[in-house]
C-alpha positions in Angstrom: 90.4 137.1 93.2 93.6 136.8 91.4 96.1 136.8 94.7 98.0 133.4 95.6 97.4 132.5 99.1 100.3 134.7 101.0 101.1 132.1 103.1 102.5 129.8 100.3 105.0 131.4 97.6 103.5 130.9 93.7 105.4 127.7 92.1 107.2 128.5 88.5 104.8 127.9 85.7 105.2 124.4 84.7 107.6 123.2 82.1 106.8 119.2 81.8 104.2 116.8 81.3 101.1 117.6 83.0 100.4 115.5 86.2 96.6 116.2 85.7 96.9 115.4 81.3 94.1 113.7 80.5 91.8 114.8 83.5 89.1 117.7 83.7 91.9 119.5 85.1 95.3 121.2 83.7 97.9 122.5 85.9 98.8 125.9 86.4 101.5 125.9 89.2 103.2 124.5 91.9 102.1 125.4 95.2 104.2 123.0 97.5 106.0 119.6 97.8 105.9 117.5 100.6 107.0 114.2 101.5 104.1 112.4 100.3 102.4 114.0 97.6 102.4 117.8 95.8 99.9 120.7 95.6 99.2 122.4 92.4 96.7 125.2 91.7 94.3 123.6 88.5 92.1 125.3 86.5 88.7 123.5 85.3 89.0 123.1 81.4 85.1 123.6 80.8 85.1 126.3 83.8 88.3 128.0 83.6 87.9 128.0 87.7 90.9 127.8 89.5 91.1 125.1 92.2 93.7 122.9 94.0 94.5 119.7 94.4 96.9 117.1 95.8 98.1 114.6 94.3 100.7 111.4 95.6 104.1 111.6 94.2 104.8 109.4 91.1 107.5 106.9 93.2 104.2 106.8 95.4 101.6 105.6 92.2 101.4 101.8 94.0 101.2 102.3 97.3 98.0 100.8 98.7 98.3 102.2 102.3 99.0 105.7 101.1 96.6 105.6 97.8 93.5 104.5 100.8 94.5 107.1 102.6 94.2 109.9 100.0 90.3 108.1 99.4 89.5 108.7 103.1 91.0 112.3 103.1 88.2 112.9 100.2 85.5 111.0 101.7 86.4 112.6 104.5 86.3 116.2 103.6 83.2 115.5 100.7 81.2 114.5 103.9 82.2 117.3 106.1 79.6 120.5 104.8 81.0 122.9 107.4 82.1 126.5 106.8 85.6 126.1 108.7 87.0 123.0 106.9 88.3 123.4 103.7 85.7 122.4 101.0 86.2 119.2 98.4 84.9 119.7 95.0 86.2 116.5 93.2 88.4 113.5 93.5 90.2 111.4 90.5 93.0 109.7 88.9 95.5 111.0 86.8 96.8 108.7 83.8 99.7 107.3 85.8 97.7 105.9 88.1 97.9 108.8 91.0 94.6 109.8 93.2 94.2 113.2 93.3 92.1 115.3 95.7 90.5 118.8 94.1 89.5 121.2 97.0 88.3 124.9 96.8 91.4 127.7 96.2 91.8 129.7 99.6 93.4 133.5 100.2 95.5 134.3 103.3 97.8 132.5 105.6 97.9 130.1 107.7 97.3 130.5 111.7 101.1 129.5 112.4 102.6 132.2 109.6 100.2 134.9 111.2 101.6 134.0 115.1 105.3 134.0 113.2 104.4 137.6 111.8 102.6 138.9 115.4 104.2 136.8 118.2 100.4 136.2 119.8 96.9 137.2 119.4 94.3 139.5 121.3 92.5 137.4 123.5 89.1 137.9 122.0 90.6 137.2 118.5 92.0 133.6 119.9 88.2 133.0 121.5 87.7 133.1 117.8 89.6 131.7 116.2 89.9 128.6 118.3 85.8 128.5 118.8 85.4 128.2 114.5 88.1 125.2 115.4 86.2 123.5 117.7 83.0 123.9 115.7 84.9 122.2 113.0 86.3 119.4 114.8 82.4 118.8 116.6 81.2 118.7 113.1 83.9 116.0 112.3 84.0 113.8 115.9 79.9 113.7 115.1 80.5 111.8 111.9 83.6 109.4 114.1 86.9 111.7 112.3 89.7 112.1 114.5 91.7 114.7 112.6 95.3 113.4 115.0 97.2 116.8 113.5 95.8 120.1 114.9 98.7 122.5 114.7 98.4 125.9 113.7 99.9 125.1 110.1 97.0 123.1 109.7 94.8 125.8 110.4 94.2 128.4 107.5 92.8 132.3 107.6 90.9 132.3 104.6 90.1 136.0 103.6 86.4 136.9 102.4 85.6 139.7 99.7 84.5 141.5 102.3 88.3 141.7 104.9 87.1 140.1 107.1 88.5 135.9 107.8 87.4 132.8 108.6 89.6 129.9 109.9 89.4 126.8 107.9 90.9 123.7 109.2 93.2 121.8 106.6 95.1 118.5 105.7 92.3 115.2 106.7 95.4 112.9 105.5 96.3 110.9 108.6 92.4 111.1 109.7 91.4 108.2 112.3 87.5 107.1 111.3 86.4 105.7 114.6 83.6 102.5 114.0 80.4 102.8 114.6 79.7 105.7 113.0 76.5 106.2 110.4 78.2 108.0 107.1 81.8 108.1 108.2 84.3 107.0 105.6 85.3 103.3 105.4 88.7 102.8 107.2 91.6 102.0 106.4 91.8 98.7 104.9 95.1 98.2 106.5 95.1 99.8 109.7 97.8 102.2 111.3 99.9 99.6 113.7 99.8 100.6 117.6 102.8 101.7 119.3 103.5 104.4 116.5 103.4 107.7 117.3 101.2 109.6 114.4 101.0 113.3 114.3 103.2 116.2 114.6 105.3 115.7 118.2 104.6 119.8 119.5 100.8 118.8 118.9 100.6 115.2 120.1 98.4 114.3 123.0 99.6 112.4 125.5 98.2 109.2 124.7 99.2 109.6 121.3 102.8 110.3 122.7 102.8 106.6 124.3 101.3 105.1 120.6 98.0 104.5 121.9 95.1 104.5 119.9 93.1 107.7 120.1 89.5 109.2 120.0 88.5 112.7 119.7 89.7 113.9 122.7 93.0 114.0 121.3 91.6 117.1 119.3 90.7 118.9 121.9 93.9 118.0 123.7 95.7 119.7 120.6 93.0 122.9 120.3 93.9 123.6 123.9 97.4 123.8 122.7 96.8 126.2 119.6 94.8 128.4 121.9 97.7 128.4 124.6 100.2 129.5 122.0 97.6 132.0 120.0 97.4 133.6 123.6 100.8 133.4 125.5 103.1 133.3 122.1 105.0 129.7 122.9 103.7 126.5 124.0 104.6 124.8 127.6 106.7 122.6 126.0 108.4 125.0 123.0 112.2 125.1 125.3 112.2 121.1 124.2 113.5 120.5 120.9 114.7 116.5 121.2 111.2 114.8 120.2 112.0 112.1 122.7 111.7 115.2 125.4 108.6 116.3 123.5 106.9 113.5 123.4 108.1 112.8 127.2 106.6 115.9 128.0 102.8 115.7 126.7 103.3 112.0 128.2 103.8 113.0 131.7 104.6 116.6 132.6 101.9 119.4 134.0 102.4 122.7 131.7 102.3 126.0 133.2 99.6 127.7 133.0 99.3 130.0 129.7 99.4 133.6 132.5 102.6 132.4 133.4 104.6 132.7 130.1 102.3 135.4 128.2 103.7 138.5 129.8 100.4 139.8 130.4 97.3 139.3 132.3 94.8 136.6 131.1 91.5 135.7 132.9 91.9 133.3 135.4 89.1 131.0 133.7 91.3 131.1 130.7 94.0 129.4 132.2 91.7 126.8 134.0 90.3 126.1 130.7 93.3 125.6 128.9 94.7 123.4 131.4 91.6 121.4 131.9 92.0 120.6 127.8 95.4 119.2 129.0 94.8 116.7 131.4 96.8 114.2 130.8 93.9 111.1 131.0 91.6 111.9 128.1 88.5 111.1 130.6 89.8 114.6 132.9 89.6 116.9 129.4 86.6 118.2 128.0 84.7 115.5 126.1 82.9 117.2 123.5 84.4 120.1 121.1 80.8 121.4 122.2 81.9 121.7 125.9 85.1 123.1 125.3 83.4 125.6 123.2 80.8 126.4 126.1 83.6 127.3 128.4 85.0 129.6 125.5 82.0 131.2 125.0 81.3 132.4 128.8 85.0 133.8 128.8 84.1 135.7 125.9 80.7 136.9 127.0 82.4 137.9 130.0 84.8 139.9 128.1 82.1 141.7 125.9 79.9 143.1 128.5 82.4 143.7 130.8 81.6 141.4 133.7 84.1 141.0 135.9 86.5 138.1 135.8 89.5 137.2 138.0 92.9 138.5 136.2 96.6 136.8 136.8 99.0 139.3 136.5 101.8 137.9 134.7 104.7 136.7 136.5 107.6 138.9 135.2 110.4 136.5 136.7 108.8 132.8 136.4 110.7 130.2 137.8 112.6 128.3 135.3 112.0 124.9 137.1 108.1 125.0 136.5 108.6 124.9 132.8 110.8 121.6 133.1 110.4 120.0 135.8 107.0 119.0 137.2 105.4 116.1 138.9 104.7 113.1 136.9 101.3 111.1 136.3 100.3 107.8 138.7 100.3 105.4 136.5 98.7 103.1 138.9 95.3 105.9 138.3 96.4 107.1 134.5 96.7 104.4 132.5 99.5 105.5 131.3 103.3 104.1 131.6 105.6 105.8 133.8 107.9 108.0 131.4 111.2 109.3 133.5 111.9 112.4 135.0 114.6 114.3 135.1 116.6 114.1 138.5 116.1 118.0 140.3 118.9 119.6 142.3 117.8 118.4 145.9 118.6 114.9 144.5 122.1 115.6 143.0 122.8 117.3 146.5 121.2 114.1 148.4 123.7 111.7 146.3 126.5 114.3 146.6 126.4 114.1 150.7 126.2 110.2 150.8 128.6 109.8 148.6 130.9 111.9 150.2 129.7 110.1 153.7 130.8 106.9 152.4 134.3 107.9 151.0 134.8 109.7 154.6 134.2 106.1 156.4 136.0 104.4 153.7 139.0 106.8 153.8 138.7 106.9 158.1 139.4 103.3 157.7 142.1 103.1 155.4 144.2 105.4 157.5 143.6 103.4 160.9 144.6 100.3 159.0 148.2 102.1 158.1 148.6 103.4 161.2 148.4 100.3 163.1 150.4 98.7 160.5 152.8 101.3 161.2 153.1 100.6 164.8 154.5 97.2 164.7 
């Protein structure tokens, strides 16, 4: 194939040094910058095969915390041999000291460009979709890898020779290897300190809101998300955009259910699945990738031979109130802190009439006073 991936515009040949001098590897082009590192497409000098890899950012060259995490990412992805997650094929260091991650060359775009280009996807398509995610992520929970950012930018729709795609799940940077684990990667050797929220804020489970630790079934917390914006278009959060709201939100708010703010009809076992993957307590979720993918599968078996299954017509006036305002979690039975709620109109109204009570006493008296003053 000689395409660049559509969902990243191809980088201006490069006119320096060579990041990868000196390596099996020369440079072609850029791909992308980010706040970490940089992506380049590399060709093999004994090959001529095209791969490509990431690499930290010079400023970056001594940073232990961020050099052990680009180790992980590759002994991450070198031990996960699955056909949805993006395939390593060698790991190094460039003269100047930087690690540098070589992974296969992919074709398409990601899952977030093709919901910007289509709004949302057929329902059998999502089944998909989200199934080859969750078959990733039970291949990488098996092994004790926590990816902590699902999000459909993460999540690539790699083209085969033949049309057809496959989803491939990208970026094992900010991995958390659980312990305990036979042929995980070591951990960090300093570990990511508690009380910091890690992740992207749209895609963050609740625990991970509050800067708790996390297991797996902040995963599926976040595949319950992608498939509730593959299939209704917007997430039940997307009106937020503060990330203090956000994050309050996955904390301590009940979404909607996806039939609500589709605009059309979805199975009712959709939406009790997709809610289900959002309990707020990890322990109410799903608790394998292999469960949620069980309850995927009968929707979709459903769907193929026809069998019947309870429809909610979409709700072409949904109130605004149960997108933002919804009952918070017990802590006393969650585990989780109390995050605020916003006050609702029946208490502005409540603190409107007693207020107004009290000034009415206070302004009865204040006349009573002047008239008896007045009389003497």
């Amino acid at each position: 194939m000689s395409a660049m991936p559509s969902s990243v515009p191809a980088g201006p040949e490069l006119t320096g040094e060579d990041p990868f001098a000196g390596t099996a590897y020369r440079s072609v082009r850029r791909l992308a910058a980010g706040g970490m590192g940089e992506v380049f497409v590399v060709s093999h000098r004994e090959l001529g095969r095209e791969f490509v890899a990431k690499v930290l950012h010079l400023r970056y060259a001594k940073d232990e915390r961020l050099i052990d995490r680009v180790r992980i990412e590759a002994q991450t992805l070198g031990r996960l041999d699955h056909p949805n997650i993006v395939s390593v094929s060698g790991f190094g260091t460039a003269k100047d000291g930087r690690p540098f991650i070589v992974m296969e060359l992919l074709y398409g775009r990601t899952l977030g460009a093709e919901l910007e280009a289509r709004g949302k996807l057929p329902l059998p398509e999502a089944l998909h979709y989200v199934r080859e995610l969750l078959g990733a992520l039970g291949a990488a929970h098996a092994l004790g890898i926590v990816h902590r950012d699902i999000k459909p930018e993460n999540l690539f729709l790699a083209e085969r020779p033949d049309g057809t795609r496959t989803l491939k799940v990208l970026d094992f940077g900010i991995v958390r290897v659980l312990p305990g684990f036979d042929g995980s990667p070591q951990p960090l050797a300093l570990p990511t300190a508690t009380g910091l929220v890690v992740g992207t804020p749209r895609y963050v489970s609740p625990e991970g809101a509050l800067g708790a630790k996390v297991d797996h079934r902040a995963d599926l917390y976040a595949a319950g998300l992608v498939l509730y914006v593959s299939v209704a278009g917007r997430g039940p959060f997307d009106h937020l955009r503060k990330e203090g709201e956000l994050l309050n939100a996955h904390a301590s708010t009940r979404p909607a259910a996806p039939s609500t703010v589709a605009g059309l009809a979805l199975p009712q076992a959709l939406d009790l699945a997709v809610l289900h993957s959002l309990e707020k307590r990890p322990e109410g979720r799903f608790q394998s990738a292999e469960e949620f993918m069980t309850a995927l599968d009968q929707i979709g078996a459903a769907l193929r031979t026809g069998e019947p299954l309870a429809i909610v017509e979409p709700d072409p006036y949904p109130a605004p109130d149960s997108l933002t305002v919804a009952p918070a979690i017990d802590p006393s039975t969650s585990g989780l802190r109390r995050v605020p709620q916003p006050p609702n109109q029946k208490r502005f109204l409540l603190l409107f009439v007693l207020i107004a009570a009290v000034t009415s006493v206070i302004v009865s008296q204040v006349v009573r006073a002047i008239l008896v003053w007045s009389a003497r």
